[in-house]
C-alpha positions as CSV (number, residue, x, y, z in Angstrom):
1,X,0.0,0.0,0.0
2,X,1.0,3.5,-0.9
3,X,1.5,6.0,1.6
4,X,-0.3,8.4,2.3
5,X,1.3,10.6,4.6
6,X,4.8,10.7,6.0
7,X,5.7,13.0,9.3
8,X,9.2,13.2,9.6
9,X,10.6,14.9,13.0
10,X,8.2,17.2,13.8
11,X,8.9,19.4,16.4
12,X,6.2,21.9,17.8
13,X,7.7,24.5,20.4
14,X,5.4,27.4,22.5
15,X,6.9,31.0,23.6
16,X,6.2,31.2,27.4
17,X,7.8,34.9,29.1
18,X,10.1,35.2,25.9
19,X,11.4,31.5,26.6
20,X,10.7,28.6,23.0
21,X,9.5,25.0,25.0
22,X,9.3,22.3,23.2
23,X,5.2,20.6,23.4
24,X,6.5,18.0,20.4
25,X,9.6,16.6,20.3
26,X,11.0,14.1,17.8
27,X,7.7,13.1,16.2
28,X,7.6,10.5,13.1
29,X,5.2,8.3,11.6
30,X,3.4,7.3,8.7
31,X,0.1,6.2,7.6
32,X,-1.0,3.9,4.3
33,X,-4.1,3.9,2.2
34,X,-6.8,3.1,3.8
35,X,-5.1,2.4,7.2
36,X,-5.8,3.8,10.5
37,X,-3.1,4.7,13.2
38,X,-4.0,5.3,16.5
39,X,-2.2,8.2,18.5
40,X,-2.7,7.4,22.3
41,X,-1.3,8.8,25.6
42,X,-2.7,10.8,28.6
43,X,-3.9,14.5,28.7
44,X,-0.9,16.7,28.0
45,X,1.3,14.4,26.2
46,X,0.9,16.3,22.5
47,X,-1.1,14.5,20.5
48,X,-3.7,17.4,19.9
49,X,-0.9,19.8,19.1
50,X,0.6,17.5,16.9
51,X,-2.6,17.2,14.3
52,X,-2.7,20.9,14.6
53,X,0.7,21.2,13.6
54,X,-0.3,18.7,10.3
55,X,-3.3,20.8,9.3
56,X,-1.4,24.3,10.2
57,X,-4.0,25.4,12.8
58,X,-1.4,26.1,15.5
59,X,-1.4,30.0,16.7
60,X,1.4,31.9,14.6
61,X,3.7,32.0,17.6
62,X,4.2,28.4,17.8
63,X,7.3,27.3,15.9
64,X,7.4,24.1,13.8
65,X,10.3,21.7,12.4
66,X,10.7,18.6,10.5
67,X,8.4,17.6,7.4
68,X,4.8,16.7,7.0
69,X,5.0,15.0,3.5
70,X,1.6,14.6,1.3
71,X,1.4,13.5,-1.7
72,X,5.3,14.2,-2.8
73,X,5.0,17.8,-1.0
74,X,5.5,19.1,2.2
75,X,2.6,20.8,3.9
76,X,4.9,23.3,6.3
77,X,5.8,25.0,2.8
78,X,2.8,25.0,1.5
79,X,1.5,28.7,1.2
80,X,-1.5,29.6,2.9
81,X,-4.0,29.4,0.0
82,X,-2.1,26.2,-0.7
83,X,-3.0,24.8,2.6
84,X,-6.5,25.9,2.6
85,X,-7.4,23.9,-0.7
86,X,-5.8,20.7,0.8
87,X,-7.3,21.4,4.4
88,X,-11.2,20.3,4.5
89,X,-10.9,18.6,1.0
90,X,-8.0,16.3,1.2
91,X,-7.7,16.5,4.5
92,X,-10.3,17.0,6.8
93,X,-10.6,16.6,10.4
94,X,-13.2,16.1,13.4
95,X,-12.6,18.1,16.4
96,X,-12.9,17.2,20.1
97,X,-16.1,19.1,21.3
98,X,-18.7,19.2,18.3
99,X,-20.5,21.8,20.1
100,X,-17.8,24.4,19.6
101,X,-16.7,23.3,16.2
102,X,-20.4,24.0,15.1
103,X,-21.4,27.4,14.5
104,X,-24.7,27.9,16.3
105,X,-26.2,30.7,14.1
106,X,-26.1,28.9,10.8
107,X,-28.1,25.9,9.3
108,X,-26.5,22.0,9.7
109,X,-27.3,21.7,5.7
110,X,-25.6,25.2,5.3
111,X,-22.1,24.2,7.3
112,X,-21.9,21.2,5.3
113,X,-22.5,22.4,1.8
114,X,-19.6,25.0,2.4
115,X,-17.0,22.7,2.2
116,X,-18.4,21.5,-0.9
117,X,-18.8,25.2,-2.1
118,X,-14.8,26.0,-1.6
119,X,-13.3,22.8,-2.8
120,X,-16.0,21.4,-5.2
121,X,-17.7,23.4,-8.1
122,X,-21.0,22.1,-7.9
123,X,-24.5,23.7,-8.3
124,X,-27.0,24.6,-5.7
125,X,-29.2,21.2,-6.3
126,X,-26.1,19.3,-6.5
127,X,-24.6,20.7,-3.4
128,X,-28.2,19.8,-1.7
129,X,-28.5,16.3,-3.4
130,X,-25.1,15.5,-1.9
131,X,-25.5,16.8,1.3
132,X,-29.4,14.8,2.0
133,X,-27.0,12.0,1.1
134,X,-24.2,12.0,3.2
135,X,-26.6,13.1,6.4
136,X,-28.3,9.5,5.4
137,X,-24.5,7.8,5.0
138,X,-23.9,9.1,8.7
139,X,-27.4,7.6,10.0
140,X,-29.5,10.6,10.7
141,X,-33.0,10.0,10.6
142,X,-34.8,13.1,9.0
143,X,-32.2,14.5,6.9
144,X,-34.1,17.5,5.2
145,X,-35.2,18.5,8.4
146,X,-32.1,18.5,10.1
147,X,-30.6,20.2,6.7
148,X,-33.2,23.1,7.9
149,X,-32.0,23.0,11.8
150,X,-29.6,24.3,14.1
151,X,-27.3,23.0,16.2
152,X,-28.1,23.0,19.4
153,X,-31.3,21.4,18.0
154,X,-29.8,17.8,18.0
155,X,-28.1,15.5,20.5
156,X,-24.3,15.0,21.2
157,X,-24.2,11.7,19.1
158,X,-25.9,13.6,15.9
159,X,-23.7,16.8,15.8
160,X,-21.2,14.7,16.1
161,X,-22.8,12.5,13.1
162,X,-22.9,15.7,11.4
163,X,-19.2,16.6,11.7
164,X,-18.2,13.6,10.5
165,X,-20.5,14.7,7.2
166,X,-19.1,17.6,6.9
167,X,-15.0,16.1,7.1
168,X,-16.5,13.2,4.5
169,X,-18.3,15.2,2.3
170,X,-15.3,15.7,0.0
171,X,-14.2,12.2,0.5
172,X,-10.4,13.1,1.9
173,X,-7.4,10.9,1.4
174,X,-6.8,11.5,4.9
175,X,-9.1,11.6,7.8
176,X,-7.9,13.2,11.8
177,X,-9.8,12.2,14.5
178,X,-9.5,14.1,17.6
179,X,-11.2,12.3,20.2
180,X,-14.2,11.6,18.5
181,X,-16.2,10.1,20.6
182,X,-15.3,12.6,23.9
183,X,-18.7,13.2,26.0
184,X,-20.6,11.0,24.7
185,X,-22.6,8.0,26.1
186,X,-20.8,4.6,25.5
187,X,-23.6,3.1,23.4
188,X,-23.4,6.5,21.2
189,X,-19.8,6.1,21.1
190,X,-19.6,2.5,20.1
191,X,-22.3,3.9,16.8
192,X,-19.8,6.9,16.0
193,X,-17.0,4.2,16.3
194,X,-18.5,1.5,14.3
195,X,-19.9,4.7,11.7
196,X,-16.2,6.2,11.3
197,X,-15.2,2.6,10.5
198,X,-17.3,1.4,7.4
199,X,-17.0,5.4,5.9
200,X,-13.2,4.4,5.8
201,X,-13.8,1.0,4.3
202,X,-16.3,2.4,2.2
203,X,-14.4,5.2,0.8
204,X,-10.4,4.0,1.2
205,X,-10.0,6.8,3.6
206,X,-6.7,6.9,5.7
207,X,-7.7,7.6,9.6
208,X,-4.9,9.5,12.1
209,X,-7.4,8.6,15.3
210,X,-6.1,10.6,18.5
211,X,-7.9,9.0,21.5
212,X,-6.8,8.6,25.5
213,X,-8.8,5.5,25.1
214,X,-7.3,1.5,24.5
215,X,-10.4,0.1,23.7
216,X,-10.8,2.4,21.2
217,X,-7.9,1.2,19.6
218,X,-8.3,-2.3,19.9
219,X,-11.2,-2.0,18.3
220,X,-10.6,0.7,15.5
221,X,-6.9,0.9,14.7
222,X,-4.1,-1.2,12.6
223,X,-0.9,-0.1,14.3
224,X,-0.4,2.3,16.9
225,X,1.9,5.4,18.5
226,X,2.1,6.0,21.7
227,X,3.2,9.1,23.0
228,X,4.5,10.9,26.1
229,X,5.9,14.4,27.0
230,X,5.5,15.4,23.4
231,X,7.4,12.0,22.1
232,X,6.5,8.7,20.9
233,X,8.0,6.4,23.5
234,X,6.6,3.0,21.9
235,X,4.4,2.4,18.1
236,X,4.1,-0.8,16.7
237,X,1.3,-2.6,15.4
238,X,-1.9,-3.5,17.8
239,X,-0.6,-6.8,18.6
240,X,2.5,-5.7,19.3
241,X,1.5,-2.7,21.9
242,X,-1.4,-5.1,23.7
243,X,1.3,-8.5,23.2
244,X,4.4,-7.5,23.0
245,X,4.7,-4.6,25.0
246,X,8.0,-3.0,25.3
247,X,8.4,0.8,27.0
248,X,7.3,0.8,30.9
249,X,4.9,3.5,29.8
250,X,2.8,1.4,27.6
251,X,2.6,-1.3,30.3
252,X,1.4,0.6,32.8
253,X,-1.4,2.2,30.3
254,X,-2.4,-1.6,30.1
255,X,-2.2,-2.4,33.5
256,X,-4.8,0.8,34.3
257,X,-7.3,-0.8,31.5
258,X,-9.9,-2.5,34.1
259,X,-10.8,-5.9,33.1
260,X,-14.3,-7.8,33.5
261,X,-12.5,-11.4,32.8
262,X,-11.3,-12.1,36.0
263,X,-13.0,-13.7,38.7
264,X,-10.9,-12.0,41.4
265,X,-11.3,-8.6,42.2
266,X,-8.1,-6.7,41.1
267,X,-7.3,-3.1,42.2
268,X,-6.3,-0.8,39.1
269,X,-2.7,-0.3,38.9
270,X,-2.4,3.6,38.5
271,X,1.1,5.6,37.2
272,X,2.6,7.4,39.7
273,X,3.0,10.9,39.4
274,X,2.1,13.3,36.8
275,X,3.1,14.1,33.2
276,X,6.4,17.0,33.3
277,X,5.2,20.6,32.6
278,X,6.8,21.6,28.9
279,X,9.0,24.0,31.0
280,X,10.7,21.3,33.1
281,X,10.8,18.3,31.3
282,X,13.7,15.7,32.6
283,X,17.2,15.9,31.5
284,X,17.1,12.2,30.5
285,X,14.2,9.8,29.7
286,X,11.1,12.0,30.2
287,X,9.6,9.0,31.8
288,X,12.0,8.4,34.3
289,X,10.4,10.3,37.5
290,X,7.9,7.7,37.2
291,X,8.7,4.5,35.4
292,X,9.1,1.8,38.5
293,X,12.4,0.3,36.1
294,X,14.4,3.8,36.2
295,X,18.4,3.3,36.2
296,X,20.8,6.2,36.9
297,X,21.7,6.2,33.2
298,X,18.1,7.2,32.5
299,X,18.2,10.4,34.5
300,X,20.7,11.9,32.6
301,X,20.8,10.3,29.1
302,X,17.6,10.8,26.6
303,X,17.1,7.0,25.0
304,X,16.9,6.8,20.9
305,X,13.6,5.7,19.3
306,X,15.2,2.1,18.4
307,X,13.8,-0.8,16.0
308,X,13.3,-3.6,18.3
309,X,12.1,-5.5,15.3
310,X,9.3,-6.3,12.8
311,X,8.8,-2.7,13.1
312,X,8.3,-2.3,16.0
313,X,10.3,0.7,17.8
314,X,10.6,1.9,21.5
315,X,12.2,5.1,23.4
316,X,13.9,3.0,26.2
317,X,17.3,2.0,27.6
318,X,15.5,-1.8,28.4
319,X,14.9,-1.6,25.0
320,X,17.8,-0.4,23.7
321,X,19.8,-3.0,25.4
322,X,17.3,-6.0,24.2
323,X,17.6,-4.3,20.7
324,X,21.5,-4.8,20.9
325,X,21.5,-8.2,22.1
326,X,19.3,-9.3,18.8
């Protein structure tokens, strides 16, 4: 399978009293045709700020490095006119909160037809026809009506139907879910889930899906990068994070997962300790104020982002070492 994206070393840093911090450090990963890679990690660990950084939507103070390679081009050169024909038509993405993302003055059929208006040259019935259609695609019941409503007319689970209609409607190479299924009940969210599935089957879309949430990725993703601090400390496929897991991070993500299979009652296994503040992030491994396998050498040496085989890589001296050894 072809690629379809390729971030290379992307790098996202924040002024704070005159002072650059870095949010992102080191990031790289790809994604294939009709794959879907799942970003994971706690509050605070980057993975919003890195989608921003793909689609340009950071403020213009933030700085950004590396390359974020589409199609043969990079988007950080793009120019701004450039970016705004491949954002929302090739490109598209569903924000956290669809409440917010929603403008509450216009008409649902009105905020999806625009994207079809700047990126498609289609007439006014065509623009309608498509629209009814999508609204079906996503499973809302009454679609002219709710062409004709507002939002705060509809429930969580259909505005966020709808924004998923509005990042489909131009049917994007590449698809960036940003916690899609926050707020919402866990019947709702296992609809959105199972809805954002078969519109990638259906339509070959490629799916960068940011979520705190494991069984989320079990159930929706192909391989998966997990980040901390503003790194990836461990990606692999999802047999190899749930199987095979390698960076003390990633274990104890699993070991908070509560489980309904065993017949003793287990207490959840919590991390210790809090993510580092992007002004005092540790000298060494950024893990290493909490990870219960900490050496001296970790304090004061940052790991490399090693192959420990079958492509499967890990940010940690253990692995490192074990890496070596093969």
């Amino acid at each position: 399978m072809a690629e379809v994206i390729r971030v290379d070393s992307i790098g996202v840093e924040f002024s704070i009293n005159q002072h650059y911090f870095h949010a992102v450090d080191d990031v790289s990963f790809h994604i294939h045709e009709g794959e879907t890679l799942g970003l994971v990690g706690e509050s605070g660990s980057g993975k919003s700020v890195t989608s921003l950084a793909i689609v340009r939507l950071l403020a213009k103070s933030a700085r950004v490095t590396g390359t974020v390679m589409y199609k043969g081009r990079n988007l950080l050169d793009m120019t701004v006119q450039e970016m705004r024909q491949i954002r929302g038509g090739e490109i598209s993405m569903i924000f956290q909160e669809p409440m917010t993302s929603l403008n509450p003055v216009y008409k649902i059929g009105a905020q999806i037809s625009e994207t079809l208006h700047l990126h498609q040259r289609l007439s006014k019935r065509e623009a309608h026809d498509q629209v009814l259609g999508m609204l079906k695609k996503v499973g809302i019941a009454r679609p002219e009506e709710i062409m004709n409503g507002y939002p705060y007319q509809l429930s969580g689970g259909m505005r966020q139907r709808v924004m998923i209609a509005i990042a489909m409607i131009c049917n994007p190479s590449l698809l960036i879910a940003d916690e899609p299924t926050t707020a919402l009940d866990v019947t709702i969210q296992a609809q959105i889930l199972r809805l954002m599935k078969e519109l990638s089957r259906d339509y070959g879309t490629s799916v960068l899906l940011i979520t705190h949430d494991l069984g989320v990725v079990a159930e929706m993703c192909d391989r998966v990068a997990v980040m901390y601090a503003g790194q990836i400390v461990e990606q692999g496929t999802v047999d190899d994070i749930f199987f095979a897991t390698h960076h003390p991070y990633t274990q104890g993500l699993l070991k908070a997962i509560p489980k309904i299979d065993v017949k003793i009652k287990e207490r959840l296994q919590p991390i210790d300790g809090n993510v580092p503040a992007i002004t005092r992030m540790p000298k060494g491994c950024r893990f290493s104020s909490r990870c219960p396998y900490v050496m001296e050498r970790c304090r004061s040496e940052a790991p490399a982002f090693v192959d420990i085989g079958e492509r499967h890589y890990s940010r940690c001296w253990l692995s490192a070492a074990e890496g070596l050894e093969k």
